[in-house]
C-alpha positions, 0 to 999 in steps of 0.5 A, spaced: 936 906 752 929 905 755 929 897 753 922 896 755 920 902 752 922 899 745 919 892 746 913 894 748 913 899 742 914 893 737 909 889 741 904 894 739 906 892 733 904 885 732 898 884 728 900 890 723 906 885 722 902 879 722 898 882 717 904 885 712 907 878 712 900 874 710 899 880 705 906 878 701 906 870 703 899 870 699 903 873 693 907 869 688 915 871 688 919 865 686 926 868 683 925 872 677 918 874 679 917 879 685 915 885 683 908 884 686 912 883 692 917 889 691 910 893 689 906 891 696 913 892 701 913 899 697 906 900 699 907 900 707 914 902 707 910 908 705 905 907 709 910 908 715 913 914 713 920 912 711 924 918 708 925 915 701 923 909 697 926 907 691 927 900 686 933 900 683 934 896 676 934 890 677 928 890 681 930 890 688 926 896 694 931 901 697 928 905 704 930 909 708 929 913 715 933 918 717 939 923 714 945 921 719 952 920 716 952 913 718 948 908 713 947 901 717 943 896 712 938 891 714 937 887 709 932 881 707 931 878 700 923 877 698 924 871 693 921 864 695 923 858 692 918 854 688 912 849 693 914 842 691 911 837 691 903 840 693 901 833 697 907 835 702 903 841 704 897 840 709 895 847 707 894 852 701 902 855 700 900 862 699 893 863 702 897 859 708 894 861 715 895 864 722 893 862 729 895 865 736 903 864 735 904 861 728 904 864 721 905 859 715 906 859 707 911 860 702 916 865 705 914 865 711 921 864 715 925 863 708 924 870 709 918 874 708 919 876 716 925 879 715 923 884 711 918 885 716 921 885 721 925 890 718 921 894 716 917 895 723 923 896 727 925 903 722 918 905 724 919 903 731 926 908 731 922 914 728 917 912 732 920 913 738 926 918 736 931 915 736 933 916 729 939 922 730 943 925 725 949 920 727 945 914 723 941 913 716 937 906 716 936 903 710 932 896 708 933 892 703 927 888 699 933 884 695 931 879 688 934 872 687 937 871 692 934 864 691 937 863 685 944 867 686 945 869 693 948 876 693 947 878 686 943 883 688 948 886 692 954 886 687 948 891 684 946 895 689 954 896 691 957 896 683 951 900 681 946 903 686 953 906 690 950 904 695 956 902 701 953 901 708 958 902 714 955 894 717 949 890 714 944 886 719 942 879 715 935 878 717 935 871 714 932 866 720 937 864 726 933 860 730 932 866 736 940 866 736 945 871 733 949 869 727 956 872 724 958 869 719 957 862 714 961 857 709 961 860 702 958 856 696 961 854 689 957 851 683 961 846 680 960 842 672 964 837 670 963 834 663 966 827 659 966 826 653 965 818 650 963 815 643 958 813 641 955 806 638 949 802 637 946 799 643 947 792 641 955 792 640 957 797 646 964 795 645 965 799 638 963 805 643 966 808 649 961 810 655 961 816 657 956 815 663 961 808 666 966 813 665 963 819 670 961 813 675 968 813 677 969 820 678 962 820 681 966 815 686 971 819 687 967 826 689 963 821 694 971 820 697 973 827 696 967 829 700 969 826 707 977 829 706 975 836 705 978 842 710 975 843 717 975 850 722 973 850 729 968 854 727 964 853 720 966 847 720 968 842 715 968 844 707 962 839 702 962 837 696 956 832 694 953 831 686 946 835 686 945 834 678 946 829 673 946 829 664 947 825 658 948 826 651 947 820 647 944 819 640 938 815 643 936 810 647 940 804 643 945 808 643 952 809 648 952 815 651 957 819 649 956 825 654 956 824 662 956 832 666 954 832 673 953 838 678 957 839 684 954 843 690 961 846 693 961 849 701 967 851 702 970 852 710 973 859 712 980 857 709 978 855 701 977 858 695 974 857 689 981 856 687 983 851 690 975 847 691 977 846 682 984 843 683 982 838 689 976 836 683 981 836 677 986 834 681 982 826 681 984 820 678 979 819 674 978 825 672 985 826 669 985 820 666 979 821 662 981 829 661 973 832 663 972 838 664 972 841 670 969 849 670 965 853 674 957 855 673 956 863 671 949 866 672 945 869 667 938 870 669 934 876 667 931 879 673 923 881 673 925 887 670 929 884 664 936 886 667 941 881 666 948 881 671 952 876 669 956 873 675 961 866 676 957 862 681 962 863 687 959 865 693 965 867 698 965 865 706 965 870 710 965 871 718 965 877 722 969 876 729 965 876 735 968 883 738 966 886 732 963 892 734 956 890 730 957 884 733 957 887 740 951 892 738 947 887 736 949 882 742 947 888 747 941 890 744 939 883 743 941 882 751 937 888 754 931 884 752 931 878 752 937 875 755 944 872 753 943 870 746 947 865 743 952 867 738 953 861 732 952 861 724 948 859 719 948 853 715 946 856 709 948 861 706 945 868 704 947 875 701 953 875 706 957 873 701 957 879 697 956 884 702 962 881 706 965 876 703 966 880 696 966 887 698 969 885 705 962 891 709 961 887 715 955 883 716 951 880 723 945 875 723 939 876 726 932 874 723 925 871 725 924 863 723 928 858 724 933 855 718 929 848 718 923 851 716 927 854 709 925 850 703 920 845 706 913 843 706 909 847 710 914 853 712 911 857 718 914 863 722 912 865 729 909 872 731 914 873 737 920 872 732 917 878 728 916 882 735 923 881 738 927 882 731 923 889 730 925 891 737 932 888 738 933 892 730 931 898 734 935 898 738 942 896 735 943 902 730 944 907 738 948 902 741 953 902 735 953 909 735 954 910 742 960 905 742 964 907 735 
């Protein structure tokens, strides 16, 4: 492959990213409310000459380039969370800014540049004739993610009967590649107490003292969970608490906590609801241990119900999309690093629940995911589009 040739394209295409990516920062698109941002990324997947544009019914964007028997996906979600607290931010989220290396805003790493860079890197194929009739591109603008990590994908896979043969994840890796992630569950547990009037607490039976020892228990639990070589050690902490009680002169008659579940390559779903219902206390007081489902309406009134448990998922490193994505990655760049995510992203679908492989690569680092004056850097944009070019030849030439 002439390597030099697909970097220098894509760094011709630096200031057209720049602009795409201020364009979609500079639109609100928090889960549930993207279809400014799906209706912009149309725009330029247009622009750009790719062969179809669709958006399905849930609301995610489909593009394709090329007619090749071979569908490889990239895939990039375009929801944001919210801002936060606005005092954190040292500039406006949405107008963010730009200087000679850095682009800042709501989205810019967490992961508006991965669609852009994405979307560059097909353009780049076509550009430069790589596109043959071995392989399709398909790129994907995928909602609420934010909300429930890989929804969108059980759509696309259920309902569009869309089944790539490998899928590049384009969340950010710091400059590294990625091959896999600790999957996630969301945990409720609920007891029940009796309420009575605040002034004689004996008379009642407090359900809040009674979560207090469970709560114990789950902080003890957190430190003897299961550990792998390479994802590491399986989580559990309390990210939520409620009560229910007649008033504030009143005892609490019900206490419910929401357990934030990473589990380890190794654990399931479950196994993670047994090591909780199997606590002491949790027995004792006979709580309620269940798992969340999801059923928000997308921006297009689509309802898909899912139980909120998000498969892990690894691909190994001599997978062929892992040596694909290495090679191209090399012959630009240097050796990358090979390493995983922390958090967890719309693999867990792709590969965790319908087992199609999923290698990681995107513009912007994971620190910058979720927080205060979120940046991206231009280079970022540039390398990925370049090294996205290059990978779907590579991996054909070596099936």
């Amino acid at each position: 492959m002439d390597f030099k040739l697909i970097k220098g394209q894509a760094e011709k295409y630096e200031s057209s990213m720049t602009k795409f990516l201020r364009d979609l920062i500079a639109i609100p698109g928090e889960s549930c409310g993207e279809k400014g941002v799906i209706n912009r990324i149309a725009q330029e997947m247009e622009l750009l000459g790719f062969d179809k544009v669709e958006i399905d019914g849930m609301g995610n964007i489909l593009g394709y380039m090329g007619n090749g028997e071979t569908l490889i996906g990239y895939d990039a979600h375009i929801d944001t969370v919210g801002l936060g607290e606005l005092s954190n931010w040292n500039f406006d989220p949405y107008k963010g800014y730009e200087n000679d290396e850095e682009i800042g805003g709501r989205g810019a790493s967490d992961q508006l540049g991965g669609i852009v860079s994405a979307t560059y890197g097909a353009k780049i194929m076509k550009d430069l004739g790589l596109l043959s009739d071995k392989y399709t591109v398909l790129v994907t603008g995928t909602v609420q993610e934010e909300d429930c990590d890989g929804l969108c994908w059980q759509y696309i896979y259920n309902e569009d009967k869309v089944k790539p043969e490998f899928v590049v994840i384009t969340e950010p890796t710091n400059g590294n590649i990625y091959r896999g992630q600790r999957g996630r569950m969301e945990i409720r547990v609920e007891v029940k107490g009796v309420s009575c009037h605040g002034s004689a607490p004996e008379r009642g039976d407090n359900a809040i003292y009674k979560m207090a020892d469970i709560l114990q228990e789950v902080r003890i639990l957190n430190d003897n969970l299961h550990y792998d070589e390479f994802l590491g050690k399986g989580t559990v902490t309390v990210s939520e608490i409620f009560f229910n009680s007649p008033s504030r002169c009143a005892v609490a008659d019900m206490c419910a906590i929401s357990l934030d579940r990473r589990l380890t390559d190794g654990e399931t779903y479950q196994s993670a609801l047994e090591e909780v219902r199997n606590l002491p206390f949790v027995k004792k007081y006979n709580a309620e241990v269940s798992m969340y489902k999801y059923e928000r309406p997308s921006y297009t009134d689509l309802v898909y119900p899912t139980d909120c448990y998000f498969p892990t998922w690894v691909i190994p490193e001599d997978a062929p999309a892992t040596k694909a994505m290495v090679e191209a990655y090399r012959g630009m760049y240097g050796e990358p690093k090979v390493d995983k995510w922390t958090f967890s992203t719309n693999g867990v679908s792709i590969m965790g629940r319908f087992g199609i492989p999923c290698i990681g690569f995107g513009p912007g680092k994971e620190e910058e995911a979720h927080a205060p004056n979120e940046k991206t850097w231009k280079a970022d944009l540039v390398r990925c589009a370049a090294v996205y070019a290059a990978m779907p030849t590579i991996y054909c030439k070596n099936k």
